[in-house]
N, C-alpha and C positions, 0 to 999 in steps of 0.2 A: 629143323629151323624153319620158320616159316618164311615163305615166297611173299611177295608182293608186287606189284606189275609199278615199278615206278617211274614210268615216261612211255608213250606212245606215241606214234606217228606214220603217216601218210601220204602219200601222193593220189592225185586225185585219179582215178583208173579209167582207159579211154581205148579206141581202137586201134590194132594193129597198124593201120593208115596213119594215127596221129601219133602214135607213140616213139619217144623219146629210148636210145637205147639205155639193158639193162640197168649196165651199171651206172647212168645220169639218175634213174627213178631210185634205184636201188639207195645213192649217197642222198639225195632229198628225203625220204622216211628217214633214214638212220638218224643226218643231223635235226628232225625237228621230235625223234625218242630222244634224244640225248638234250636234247636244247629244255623238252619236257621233264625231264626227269634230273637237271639242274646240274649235268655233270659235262664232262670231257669224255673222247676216246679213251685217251689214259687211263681213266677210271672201271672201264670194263676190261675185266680177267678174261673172260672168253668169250667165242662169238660162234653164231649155228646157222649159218648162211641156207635157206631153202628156196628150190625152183626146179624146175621137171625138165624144161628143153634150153640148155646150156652144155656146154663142155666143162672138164675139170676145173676148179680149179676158182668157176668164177666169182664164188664170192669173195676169195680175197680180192682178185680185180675191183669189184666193186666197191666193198671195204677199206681198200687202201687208195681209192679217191679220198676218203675221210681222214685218212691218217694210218700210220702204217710203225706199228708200236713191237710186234713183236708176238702177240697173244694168239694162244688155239684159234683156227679156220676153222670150224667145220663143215663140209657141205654135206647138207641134209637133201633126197629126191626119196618121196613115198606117197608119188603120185598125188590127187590134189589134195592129200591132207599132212602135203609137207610144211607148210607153213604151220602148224597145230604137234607134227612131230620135233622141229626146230623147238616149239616153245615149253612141250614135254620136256627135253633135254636139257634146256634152261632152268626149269623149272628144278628136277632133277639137281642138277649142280646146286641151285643153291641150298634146296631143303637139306639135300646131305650134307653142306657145309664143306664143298670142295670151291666153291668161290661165294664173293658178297654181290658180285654186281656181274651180269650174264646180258648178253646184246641178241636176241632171238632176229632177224628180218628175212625177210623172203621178197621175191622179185620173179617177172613172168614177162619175156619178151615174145609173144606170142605169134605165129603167123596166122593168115587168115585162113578160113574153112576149117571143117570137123579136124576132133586130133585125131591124130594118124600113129603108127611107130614109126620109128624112125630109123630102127632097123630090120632088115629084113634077111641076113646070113644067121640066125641064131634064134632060139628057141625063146618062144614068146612067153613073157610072164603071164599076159592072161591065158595063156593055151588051156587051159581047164576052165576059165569061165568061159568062153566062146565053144567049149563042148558041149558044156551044158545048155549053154543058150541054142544051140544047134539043137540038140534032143526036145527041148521044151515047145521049141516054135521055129524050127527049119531055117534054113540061108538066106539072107534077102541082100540081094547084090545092090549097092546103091545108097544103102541107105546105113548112115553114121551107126560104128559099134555102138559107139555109149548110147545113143538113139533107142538104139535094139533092146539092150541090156536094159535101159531104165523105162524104156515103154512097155517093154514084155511084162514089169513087176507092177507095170500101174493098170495093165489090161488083166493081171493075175488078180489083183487086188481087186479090181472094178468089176471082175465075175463073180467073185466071190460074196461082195456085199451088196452089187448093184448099186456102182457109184454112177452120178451121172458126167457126161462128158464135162459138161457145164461147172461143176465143183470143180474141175479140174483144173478148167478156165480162169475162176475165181482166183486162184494162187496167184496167177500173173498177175489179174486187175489189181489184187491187192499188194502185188509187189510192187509197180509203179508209182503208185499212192503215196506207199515209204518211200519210194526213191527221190519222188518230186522234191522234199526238204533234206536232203544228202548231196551238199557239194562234191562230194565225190564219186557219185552213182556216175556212171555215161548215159542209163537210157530213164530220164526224169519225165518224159512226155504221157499222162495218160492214157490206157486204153480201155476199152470194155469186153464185154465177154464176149459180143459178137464180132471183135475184132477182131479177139485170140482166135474162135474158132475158126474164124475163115482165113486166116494167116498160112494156110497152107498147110496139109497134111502131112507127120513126119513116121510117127512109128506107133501102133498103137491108139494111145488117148490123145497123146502128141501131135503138137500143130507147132509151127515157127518160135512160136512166141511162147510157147511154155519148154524153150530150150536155150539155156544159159548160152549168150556165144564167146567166140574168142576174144581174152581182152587182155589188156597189159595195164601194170601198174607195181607197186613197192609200197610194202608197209613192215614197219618195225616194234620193238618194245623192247622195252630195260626190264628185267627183273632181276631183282633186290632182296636183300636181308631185312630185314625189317628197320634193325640197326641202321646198316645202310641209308635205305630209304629216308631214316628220320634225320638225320645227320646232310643230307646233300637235297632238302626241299628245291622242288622243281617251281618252276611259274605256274602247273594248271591250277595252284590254288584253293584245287578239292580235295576231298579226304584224300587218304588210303585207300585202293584197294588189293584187298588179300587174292590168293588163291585156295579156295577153301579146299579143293579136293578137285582129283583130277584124275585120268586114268584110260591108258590105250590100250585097241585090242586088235588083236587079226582074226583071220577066219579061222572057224571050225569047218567040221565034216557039215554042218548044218547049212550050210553057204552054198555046196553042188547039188542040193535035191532041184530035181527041174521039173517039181510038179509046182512049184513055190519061187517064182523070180524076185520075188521081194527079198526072200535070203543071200540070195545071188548080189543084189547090191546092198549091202550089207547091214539088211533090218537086224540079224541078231548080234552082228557084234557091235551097234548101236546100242542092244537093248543091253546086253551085259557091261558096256563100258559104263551109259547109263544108273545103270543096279550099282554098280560098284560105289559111282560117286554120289548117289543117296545115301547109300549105306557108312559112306568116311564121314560123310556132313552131318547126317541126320535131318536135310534137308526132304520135305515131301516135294515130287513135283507138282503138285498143285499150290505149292505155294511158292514157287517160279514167276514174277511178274514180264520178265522180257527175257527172249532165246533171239540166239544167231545159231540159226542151223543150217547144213546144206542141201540147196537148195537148186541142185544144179539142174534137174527138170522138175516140175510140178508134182509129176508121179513120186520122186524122192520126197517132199515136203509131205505130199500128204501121208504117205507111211511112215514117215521120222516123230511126226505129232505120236503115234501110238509108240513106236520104238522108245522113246525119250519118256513116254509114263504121262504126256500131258492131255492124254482124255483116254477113254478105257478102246481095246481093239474090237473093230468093227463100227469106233463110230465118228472116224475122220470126218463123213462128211457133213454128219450134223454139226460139226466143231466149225467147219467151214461156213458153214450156211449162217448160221444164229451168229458168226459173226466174233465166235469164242479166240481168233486167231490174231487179233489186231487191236487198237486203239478199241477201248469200251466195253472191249470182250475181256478172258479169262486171263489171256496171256496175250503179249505184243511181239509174236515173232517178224523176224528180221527187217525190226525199224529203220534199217540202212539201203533196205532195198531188196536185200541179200544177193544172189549170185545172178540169178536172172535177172536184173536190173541195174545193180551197182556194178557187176561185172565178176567175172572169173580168171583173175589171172595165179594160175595154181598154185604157185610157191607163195604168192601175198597172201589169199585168201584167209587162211587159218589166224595168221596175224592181225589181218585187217577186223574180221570177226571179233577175233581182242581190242579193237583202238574200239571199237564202236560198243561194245559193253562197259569197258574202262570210264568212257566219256559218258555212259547212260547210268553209272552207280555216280560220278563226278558231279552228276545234272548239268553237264555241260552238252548233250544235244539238242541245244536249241529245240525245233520246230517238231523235232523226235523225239523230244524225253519225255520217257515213261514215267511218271508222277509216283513218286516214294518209292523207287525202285533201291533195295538194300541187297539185295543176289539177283545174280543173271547169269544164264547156261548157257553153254558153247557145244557145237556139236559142227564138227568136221571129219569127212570121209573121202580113203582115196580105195580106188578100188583096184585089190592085188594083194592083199587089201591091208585096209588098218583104219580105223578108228580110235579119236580122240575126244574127249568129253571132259569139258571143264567149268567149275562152278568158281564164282567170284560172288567177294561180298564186301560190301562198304564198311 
């Protein structure tokens, strides 16, 4: 049965400082999917509640500020591409024709500084990434895991092709840019390349500013039967859009070699999730007008552009340079801002990622809409790992 994404919604994402708890941001996205998508609580069979730093339990908390009906909880945590896992599972339900109408939302009450675990009596899930990363480039006390992890594969990367620092820079300046026209981006102010570089050294290619920080926010989505869908017309007024194909992956053996950190944060099961969802579509990636990918340090963007098929390997950084990544170029990745800009709050992201493609096939992003945009690619990763890859079409 085919999927369709029929209502989305938003809170606008902001700093741990200003942020509202969970479950307030959490009920504001739910009711303005649902208010989008022209229905009631009532109307949704089941719900897949995603977020990383909470206790059991919380998305019915959150949930049943909206209404409290009776319907499957589920909480969904698979690191930051739980909000992307939540909307697999939705998705799931409905193509199999176990429900018509499926409530996917995620929510991030984040604290400040680098993430941390949270525990520490008990056998870590990255314990095999952090060995490898150990083997490839030694211990550096001080300095943020994911830091390590995703700077080590942007200094792997940058030996190998001889990227310059400054391409690297570039991702940021052009994240701001998009962010400027995203009411819901936190950091809208622009900067330049000689900002980023001097922003402070972090790990690697990595300076302050090409490293997503912590943020909190809530976003959601209704997905629908198609039926469904046409029978309970929402207020956005635009088409339909479908889920053309979609498709998550975790690591292989390929993911521990530590002569290659790009594997490590998860270039190939990018690339196979990827493969996959050309191959259901029949879609080419070069015929992709607009991506939301993650983009949680710069060094991830620019290895996701090859991972994803949208310019050939080894040549991110001419794609960067000419301009091929933005407004005039080839493709318009992460017209929202994406993570380093609009914000990373874990369990929204993979959702929010959807409100802002949904509204970019709609033509309802204002000052961001990508002009005859008919398909748009999603790409989110949590590392532990798993990868999700989802293609929409008007």
């Amino acid at each position: 049965m085919d999927a369709v994404v029929a209502g989305v919604g938003m809170v606008p994402f902001t700093t741990p400082r200003l942020s509202e708890p969970y479950d307030v941001m959490a009920e504001g996205a739910v009711r303005a999917a649902l208010a989008d998508a022209g229905i009631v609580l009532e109307d949704v069979q089941q719900a897949y509640a995603s977020y990383v730093y909470g206790d059991s339990t919380s998305g019915q908390r959150a949930l049943y500020r909206v209404g409290v009906t009776g319907i499957p909880i589920i909480n969904v945590n698979n690191n930051c591409s739980s909000g992307s896992s939540a909307l697999f599972l939705a998705r799931q339900a409905v193509s199999s024709g176990a429900a018509e109408c499926v409530l996917a939302f995620g929510f991030e009450q984040m604290q400040r500084g680098a993430l941390r675990s949270q525990w520490d009596d008990r056998p870590d899930p990255l314990g095999r990434f952090a060995a490898v990363a150990h083997e490839a480039q030694g211990a550096h006390e001080g300095v943020p895991v994911a830091a390590q992890y995703f700077g080590g594969a942007g200094r792997h990367y940058a030996d190998r092709y001889g990227t310059s620092p400054e391409t690297f820079a570039a991702i940021s300046v052009k994240s701001r840019r998009h962010a400027a026209d995203d009411p819901y981006a936190v950091f809208r102010e622009p900067v330049t390349v000689e900002q980023v570089l001097g922003s402070g050294d972090v790990f690697g290619p990595l300076t302050r500013l090409q490293c997503c920080p912590p943020s909190c926010g809530a976003a959601a989505v209704v997905v629908a039967s198609r039926p469904f869908a046409a029978r309970h017309a929402g207020r956005s007024g635009g088409p339909a859009v479908g889920i053309r194909a979609q498709a998550m992956t975790t690591d292989s053996e390929s993911s521990f070699d530590p002569s290659d950190l790009t594997r490590l944060v998860g270039y190939d099961m990018t690339a196979r999730a990827a493969t996959s969802v050309y191959e259901q579509s029949g879609v080419d990636p070069l015929d992709v007008p607009v991506v939301e990918l993650h983009d949680c340090f710069t060094a991830n963007e620019l290895i996701t552009y090859e991972a994803l098929g949208l310019t050939p390997e080894g040549t991110a950084e001419r794609f960067v340079v000419q301009g091929d990544n933005t407004y005039g170029g080839r493709v318009v990745t992460n017209p929202s801002g994406g993570l380093l800009s609009k914000g990373h709050p874990l369990g929204a992201t993979g959702l929010a990622q959807c409100a802002e493609l949904v509204w970019q096939l709609r033509g309802q992003a204002g000052r961001r809409q990508v002009e005859g945009a008919r398909v748009a690619l999603q790409h989110n990763i949590g590392l532990g790992g798993a990868a999700v890859v989802t293609l929409y079409e008007r």
